[in-house]
N, C-alpha and C positions, 0 to 999 in steps of 0.2 A: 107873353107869347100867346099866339092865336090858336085854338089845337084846331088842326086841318084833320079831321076824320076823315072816313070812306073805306071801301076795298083796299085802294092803294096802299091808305099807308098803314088799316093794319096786315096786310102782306108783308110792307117793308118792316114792319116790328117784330113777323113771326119769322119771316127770313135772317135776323138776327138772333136770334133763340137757339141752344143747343138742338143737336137733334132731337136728343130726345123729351124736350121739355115741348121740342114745335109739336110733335107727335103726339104727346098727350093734348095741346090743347085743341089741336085740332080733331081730336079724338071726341074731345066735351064738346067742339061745336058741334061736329056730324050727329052727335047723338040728337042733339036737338033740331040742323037744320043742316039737314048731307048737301044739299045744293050748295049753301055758303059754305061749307069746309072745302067742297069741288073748286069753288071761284077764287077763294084766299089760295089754295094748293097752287092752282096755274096760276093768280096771281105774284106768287111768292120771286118770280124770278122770268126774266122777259127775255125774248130771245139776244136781244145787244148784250145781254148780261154775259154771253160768252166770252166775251174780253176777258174779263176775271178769270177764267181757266189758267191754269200752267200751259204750255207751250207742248208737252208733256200729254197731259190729261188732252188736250185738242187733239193729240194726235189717236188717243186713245177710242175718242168720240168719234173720228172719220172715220174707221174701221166699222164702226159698229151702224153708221148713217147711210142713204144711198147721195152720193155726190152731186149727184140730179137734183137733189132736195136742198142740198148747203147751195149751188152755183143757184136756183130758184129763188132760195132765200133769202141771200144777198143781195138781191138786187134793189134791197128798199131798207137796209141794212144801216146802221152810221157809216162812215166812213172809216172811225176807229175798229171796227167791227171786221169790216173788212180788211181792212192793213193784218190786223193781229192776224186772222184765220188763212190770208193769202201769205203773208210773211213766213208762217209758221209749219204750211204745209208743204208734203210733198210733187216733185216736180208735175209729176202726171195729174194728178189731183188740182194742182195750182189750176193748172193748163185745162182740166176739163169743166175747172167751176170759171176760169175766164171764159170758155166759150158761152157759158150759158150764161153767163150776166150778160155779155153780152150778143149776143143772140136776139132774135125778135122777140116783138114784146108778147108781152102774156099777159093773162088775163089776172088782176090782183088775188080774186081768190084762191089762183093755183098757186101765188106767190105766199098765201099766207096758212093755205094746207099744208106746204110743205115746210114751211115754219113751226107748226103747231105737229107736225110728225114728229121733227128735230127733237122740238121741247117734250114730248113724251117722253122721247129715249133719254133726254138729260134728266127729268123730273124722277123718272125711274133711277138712274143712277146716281142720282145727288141723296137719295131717300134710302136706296144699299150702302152711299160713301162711299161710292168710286169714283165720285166728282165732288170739287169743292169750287163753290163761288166765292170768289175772296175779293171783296168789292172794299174792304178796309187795306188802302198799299200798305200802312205802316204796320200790320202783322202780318209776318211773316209764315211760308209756308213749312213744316220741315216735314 
């Protein structure tokens, strides 16, 4: 097997990591190099990653997001991405992120500021554990 280094995949190595073992080693990187520990951090987990959410916890995240920012951010979204987050919410909500997908177009980097808003507030609370990304289906959440 070939090992495929980079950001990516060790993000996806420390994304798999207890919390508290991510925390320490990202602890030992910053000490040496805070910019790579900033980059592995927001690497660890990408906005489509919100599929993995419970149905539950999305609804927990609308509350705490501006709607304006999910219907923006959508618009460049998978498609899985969007089913889950339009499936799962509520009606008004639905209704106000349909308009702004689709709505005139915008400019990419307002679509991916308001991406990189989202992901703060998830990065924030995936790091308190009040989100969990469960990108493994076969364990379960209890």
């Amino acid at each position: 097997m070939k090992f495929q280094g980079g950001v990516k995949e060790a993000a996806k190595m420390l994304a798999g990591l207890s919390r508290s073992a991510r925390e320490k080693v990202l602890d030992i990187i910053s000490k040496k190099d805070p910019r790579m520990a900033e980059v592995l951090h927001k690497s660890m987990y990408t906005f489509d990653d919100l599929q993995y959410l419970t149905p539950l916890m999305l609804i927990e995240l609308l509350r705490e997001i501006k709607i304006s920012d999910m219907g923006l951010a959508l618009r460049i979204s998978s498609n899985e991405l969007k089913d889950f987050i339009l499936k799962n919410s509520p009606r008004g909500m639905r209704q106000e992120m349909e308009d702004i997908m689709t709505g005139p177009p915008q400019l990419a980097s307002k679509v991916e500021d308001a991406q990189e808003r989202i992901m703060t507030i998830v990065r924030t609370k995936l790091d308190r554990g009040q989100l969990i990304i469960n990108k493994d289906s076969s364990e379960k959440l209890v």
